[in-house]
C-alpha positions as CSV (number, residue, x, y, z in Angstrom):
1,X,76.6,7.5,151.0
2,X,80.2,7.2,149.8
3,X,80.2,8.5,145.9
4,X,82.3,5.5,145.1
5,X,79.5,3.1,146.1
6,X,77.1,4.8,143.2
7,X,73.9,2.5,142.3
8,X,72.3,2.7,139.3
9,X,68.8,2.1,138.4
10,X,66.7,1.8,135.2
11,X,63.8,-0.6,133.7
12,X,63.5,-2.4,130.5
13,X,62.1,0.8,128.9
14,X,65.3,2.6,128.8
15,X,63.3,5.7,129.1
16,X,64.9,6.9,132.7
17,X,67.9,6.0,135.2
18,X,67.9,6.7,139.0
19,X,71.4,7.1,141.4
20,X,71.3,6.8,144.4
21,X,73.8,9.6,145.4
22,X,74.3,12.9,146.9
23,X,73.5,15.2,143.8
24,X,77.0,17.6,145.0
25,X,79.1,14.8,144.2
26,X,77.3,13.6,141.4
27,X,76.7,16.4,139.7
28,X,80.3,16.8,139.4
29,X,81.2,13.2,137.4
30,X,79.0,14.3,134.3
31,X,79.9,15.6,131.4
32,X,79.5,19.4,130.9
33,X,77.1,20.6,127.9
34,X,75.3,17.0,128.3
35,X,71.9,17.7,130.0
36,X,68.5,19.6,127.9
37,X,66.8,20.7,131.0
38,X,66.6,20.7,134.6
39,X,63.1,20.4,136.3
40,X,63.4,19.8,140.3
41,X,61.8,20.5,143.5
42,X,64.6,21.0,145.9
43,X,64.9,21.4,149.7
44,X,63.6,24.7,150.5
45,X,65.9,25.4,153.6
46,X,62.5,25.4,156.1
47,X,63.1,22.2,158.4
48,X,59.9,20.7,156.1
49,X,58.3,17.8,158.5
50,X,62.1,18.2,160.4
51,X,63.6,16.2,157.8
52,X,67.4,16.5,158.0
53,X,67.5,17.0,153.8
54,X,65.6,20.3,154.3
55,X,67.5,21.5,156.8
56,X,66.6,20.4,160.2
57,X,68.6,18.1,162.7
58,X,72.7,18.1,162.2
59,X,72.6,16.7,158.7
60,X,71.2,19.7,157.6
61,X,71.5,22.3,160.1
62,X,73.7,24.1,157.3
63,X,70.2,25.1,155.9
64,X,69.0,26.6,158.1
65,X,70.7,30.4,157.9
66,X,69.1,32.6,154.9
67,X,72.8,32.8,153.6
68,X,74.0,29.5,154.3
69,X,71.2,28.6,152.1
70,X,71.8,30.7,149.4
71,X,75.2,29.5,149.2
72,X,74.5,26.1,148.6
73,X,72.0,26.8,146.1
74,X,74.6,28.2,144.3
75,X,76.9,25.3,145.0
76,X,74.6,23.0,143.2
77,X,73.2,25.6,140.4
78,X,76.5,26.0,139.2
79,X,76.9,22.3,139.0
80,X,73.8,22.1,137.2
81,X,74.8,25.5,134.7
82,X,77.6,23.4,133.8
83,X,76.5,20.3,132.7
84,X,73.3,22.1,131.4
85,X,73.9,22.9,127.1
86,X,74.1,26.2,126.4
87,X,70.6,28.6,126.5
88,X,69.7,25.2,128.8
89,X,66.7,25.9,131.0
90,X,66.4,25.2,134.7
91,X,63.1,25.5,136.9
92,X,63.2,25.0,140.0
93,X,60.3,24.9,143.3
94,X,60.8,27.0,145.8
95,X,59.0,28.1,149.2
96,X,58.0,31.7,149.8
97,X,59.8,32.1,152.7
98,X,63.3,31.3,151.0
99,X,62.3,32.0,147.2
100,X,64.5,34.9,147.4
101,X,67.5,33.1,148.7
102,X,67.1,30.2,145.8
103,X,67.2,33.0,143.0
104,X,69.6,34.5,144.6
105,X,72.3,31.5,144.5
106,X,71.0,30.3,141.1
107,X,71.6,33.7,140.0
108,X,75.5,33.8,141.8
109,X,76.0,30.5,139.9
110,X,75.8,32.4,136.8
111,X,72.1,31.4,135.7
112,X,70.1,34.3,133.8
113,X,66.6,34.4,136.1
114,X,64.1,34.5,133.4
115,X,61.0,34.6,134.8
116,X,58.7,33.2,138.0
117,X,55.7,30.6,137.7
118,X,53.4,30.6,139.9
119,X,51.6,27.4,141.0
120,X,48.4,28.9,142.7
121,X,46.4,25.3,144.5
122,X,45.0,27.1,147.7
123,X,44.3,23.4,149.6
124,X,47.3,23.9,151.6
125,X,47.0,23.7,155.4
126,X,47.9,25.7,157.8
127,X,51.2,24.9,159.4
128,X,51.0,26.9,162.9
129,X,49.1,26.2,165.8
130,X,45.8,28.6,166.7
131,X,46.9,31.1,169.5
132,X,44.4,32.6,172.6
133,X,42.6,35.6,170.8
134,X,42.0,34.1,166.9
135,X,45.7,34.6,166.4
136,X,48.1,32.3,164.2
137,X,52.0,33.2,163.9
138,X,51.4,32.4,159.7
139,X,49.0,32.5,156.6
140,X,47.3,29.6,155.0
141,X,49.9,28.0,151.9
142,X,48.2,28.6,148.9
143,X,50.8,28.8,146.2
144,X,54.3,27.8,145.1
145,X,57.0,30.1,143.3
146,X,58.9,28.2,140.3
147,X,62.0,29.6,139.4
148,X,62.7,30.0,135.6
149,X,66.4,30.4,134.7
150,X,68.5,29.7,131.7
151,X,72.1,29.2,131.1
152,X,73.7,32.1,128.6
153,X,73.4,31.3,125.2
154,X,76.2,31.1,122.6
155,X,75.4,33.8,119.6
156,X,71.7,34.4,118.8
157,X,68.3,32.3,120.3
158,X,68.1,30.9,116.9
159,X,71.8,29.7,116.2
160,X,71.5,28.0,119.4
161,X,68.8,26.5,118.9
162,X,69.8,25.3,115.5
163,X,73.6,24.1,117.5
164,X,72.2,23.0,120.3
165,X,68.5,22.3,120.4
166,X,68.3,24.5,123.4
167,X,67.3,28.3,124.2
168,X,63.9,28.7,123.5
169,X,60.5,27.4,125.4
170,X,58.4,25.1,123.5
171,X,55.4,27.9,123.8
172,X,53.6,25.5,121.1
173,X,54.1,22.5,123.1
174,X,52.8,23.9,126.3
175,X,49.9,25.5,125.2
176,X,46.4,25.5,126.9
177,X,42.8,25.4,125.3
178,X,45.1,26.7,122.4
179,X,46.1,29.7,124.6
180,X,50.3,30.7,124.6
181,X,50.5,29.5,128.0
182,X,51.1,32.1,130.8
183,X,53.6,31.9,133.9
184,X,50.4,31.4,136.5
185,X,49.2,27.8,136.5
186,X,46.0,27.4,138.8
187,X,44.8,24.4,140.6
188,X,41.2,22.9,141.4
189,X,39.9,21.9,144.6
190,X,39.9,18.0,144.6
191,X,35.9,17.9,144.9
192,X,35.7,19.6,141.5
193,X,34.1,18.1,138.8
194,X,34.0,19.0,135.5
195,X,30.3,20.8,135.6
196,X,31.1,22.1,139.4
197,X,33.6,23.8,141.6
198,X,33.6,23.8,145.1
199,X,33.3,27.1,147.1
200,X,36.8,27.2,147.7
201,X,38.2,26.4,144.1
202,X,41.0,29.3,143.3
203,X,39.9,28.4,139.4
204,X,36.4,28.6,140.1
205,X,36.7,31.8,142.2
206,X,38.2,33.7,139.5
207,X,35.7,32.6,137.0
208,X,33.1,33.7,138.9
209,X,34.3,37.3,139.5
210,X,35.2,37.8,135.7
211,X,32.6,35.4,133.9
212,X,32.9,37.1,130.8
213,X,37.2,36.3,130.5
214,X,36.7,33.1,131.7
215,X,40.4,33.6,133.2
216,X,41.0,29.6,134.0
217,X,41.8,29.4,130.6
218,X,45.1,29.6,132.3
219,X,46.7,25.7,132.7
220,X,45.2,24.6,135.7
221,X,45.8,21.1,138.0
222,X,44.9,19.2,141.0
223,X,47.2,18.6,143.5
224,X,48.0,14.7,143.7
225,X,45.5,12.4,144.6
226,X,46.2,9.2,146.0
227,X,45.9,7.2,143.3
228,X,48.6,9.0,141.5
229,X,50.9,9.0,144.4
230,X,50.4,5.2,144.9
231,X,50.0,4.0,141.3
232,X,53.0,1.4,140.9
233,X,53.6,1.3,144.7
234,X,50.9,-1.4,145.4
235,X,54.1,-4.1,146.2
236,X,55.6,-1.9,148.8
237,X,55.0,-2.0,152.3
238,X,52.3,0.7,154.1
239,X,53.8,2.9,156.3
240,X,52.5,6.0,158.7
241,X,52.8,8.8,156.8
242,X,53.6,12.3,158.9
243,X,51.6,15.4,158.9
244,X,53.3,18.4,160.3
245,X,55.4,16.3,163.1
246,X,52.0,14.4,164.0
247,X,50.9,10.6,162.8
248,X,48.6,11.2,160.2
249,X,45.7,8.8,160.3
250,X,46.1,7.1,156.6
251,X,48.4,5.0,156.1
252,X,50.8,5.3,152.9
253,X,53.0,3.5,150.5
254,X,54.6,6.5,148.6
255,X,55.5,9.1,152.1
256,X,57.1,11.7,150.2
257,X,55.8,14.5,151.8
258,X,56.2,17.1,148.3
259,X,54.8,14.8,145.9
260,X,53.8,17.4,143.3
261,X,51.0,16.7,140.6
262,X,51.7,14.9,137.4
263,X,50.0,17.0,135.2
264,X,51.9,20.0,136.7
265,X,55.3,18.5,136.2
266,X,54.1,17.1,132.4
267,X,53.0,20.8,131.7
268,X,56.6,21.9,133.2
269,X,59.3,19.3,131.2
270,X,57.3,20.1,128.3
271,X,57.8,23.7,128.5
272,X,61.4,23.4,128.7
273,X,62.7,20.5,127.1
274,X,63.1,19.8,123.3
275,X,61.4,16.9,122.2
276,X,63.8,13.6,122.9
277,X,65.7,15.9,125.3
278,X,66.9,14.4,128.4
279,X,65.6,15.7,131.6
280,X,68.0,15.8,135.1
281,X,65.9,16.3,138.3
282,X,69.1,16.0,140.9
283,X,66.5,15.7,144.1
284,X,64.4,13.6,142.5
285,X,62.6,12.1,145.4
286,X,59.5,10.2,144.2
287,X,60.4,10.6,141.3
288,X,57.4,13.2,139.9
289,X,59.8,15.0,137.4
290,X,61.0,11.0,135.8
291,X,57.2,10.4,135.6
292,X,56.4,13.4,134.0
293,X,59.2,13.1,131.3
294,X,58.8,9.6,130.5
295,X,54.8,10.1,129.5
296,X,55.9,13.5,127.1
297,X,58.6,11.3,125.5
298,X,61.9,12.2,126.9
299,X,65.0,10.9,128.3
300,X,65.1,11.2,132.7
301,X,67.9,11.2,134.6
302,X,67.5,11.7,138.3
303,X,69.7,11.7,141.5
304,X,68.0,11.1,145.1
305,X,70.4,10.6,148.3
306,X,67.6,9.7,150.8
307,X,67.1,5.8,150.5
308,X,63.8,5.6,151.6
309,X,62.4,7.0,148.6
310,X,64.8,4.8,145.9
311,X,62.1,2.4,146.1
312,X,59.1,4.4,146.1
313,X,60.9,6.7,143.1
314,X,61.9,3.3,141.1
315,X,58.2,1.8,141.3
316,X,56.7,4.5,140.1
317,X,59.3,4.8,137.2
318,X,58.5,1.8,135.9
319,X,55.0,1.7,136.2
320,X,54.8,4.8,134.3
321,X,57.5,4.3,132.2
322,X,55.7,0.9,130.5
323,X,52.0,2.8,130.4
324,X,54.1,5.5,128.1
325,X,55.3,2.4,126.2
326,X,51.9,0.5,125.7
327,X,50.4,4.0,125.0
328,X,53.3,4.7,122.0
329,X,52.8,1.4,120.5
């Protein structure tokens, strides 16, 4: 898309705005020191469902070396450090595979790694076919790395804090069952209920080999279910959804393929942002980062190049955007 063509997109609300743009040249047009937090899931350099944006096909073969992708992390981190206020947090998704590579250019961009998350779900599904002999060439996904980072502060934590509103975690904020929340956030099976775990429940597993710690104390989340993926969507057309390069057999209005769950992203922007604080996700895709900072009460800006999801990511703006509203009257 040419970056003097930009097109802008927000809802009565006021509570978030959408470009449609490559986030490289956007990034560049804001003003510096202007942004609370960054919370984003972006292409992991691993030919995902051979989309071109994660670094299959010509538009993204430049994805696909370990090196080439560390250097343009570090093209857009630094972009992001820079419009980011100072002690300004950043977390950002990553895959295994690459992790390294994403610290590593967020790091060369002059970010302070601060810690890893760890989103433990164990529902992923294998990615690799079954060889002769009960062989597979790769493991089962079960977790996702998040990337905590922060841009240096100026003086102390606390005179930054006092300047700029920025620098320290809202531990408080974030806490669960009262607990300081930890950098491991589990995830239930989706036939859980709130009596029951299935057999296969990471949460339910643990409890059950230390009953008496009772370790899913730690935050804990489903992955998306349909009915959060489609909720505001119902107006837009069906379409077949794809499944590691095969048709899927359901049919789906929001076909994001990394549509990450709302109560993990909530947990996330309200971790790192201040309260009021505006919130930049520049690969916003569907749009789960805007959702999640609209319902805690801040400010979203996102930036999403791939036109097929402006739609889906605007829909689901605005259908979360005035719940938030009708909730806070």
């Amino acid at each position: 898309m040419s970056t003097e063509r930009l097109t802008f997109y927000e809802d009565s609300t006021k509570r978030w705005g959408l470009i449609e743009a490559d986030a490289l040249a956007l990034l560049a047009k804001l003003p510096e020191n202007s942004i609370d937090a960054i919370v984003t899931d972006p292409p992991y350099g691993i030919a995902f469902h051979g989309e071109a944006w994660d670094g299959a096909g010509n538009a993204g073969k430049h994805l696909s070396d370990g090196e080439a992708f560390a250097a343009w992390t570090r093209v857009w981190a630094a972009e992001c450090r820079r419009v980011l206020k100072p002690g300004g947090h950043l977390l950002a998704f990553g895959s295994p595979r690459t992790f390294h590579r994403l610290t590593s250019g967020v790091e060369d961009a002059g970010f302070q790694p601060r810690d890893v998350l760890m989103w433990v779900y164990a529902q992923g599904a294998p990615k690799a076919r079954k060889l002769s002999g009960g062989r597979a060439p790769l493991l089962k996904p079960a977790y996702e790395p998040i990337l905590l980072a922060r841009k240096a502060l100026v003086g102390t934590t606390l005179r930054n804090v006092q300047e700029w509103g920025t620098g320290a975690l809202n531990t408080e904020g974030a806490r669960v069952n009262g607990y300081w929340p930890a950098h491991l956030a589990l995830s239930h099976a989706p036939g859980c209920t709130e009596t029951r775990c299935t057999p296969e429940c990471p949460a339910g597993l643990i409890d059950a080999a230390h009953p008496e710690l009772h370790p899913s104390r730690l935050f804990f989340c489903a992955k998306a279910s349909k009915r959060e993926r489609e909720a505001g969507c119902e107006a837009l057309p069906l379409q077949s959804d794809l499944l590691y390069s095969r048709p899927a057999v359901r049919l789906r209005r929001n076909i994001h393929p990394t549509v990450k769950p709302l109560a993990l992203m909530r947990w996330l922007v309200a971790l790192v942002t201040p309260p009021g604080g505006v919130v930049l996700d520049p690969f916003a895709g569907s749009a789960s980062t805007g959702v999640a900072a609209v319902m805690e009460e801040r400010v979203f800006l996102g930036i999403e190049r791939e036109s097929k999801y402006i739609d889906i990511a605007c829909a689901r703006l605005t259908h979360w955007a005035q719940e938030a509203a009708r909730e806070s009257s």
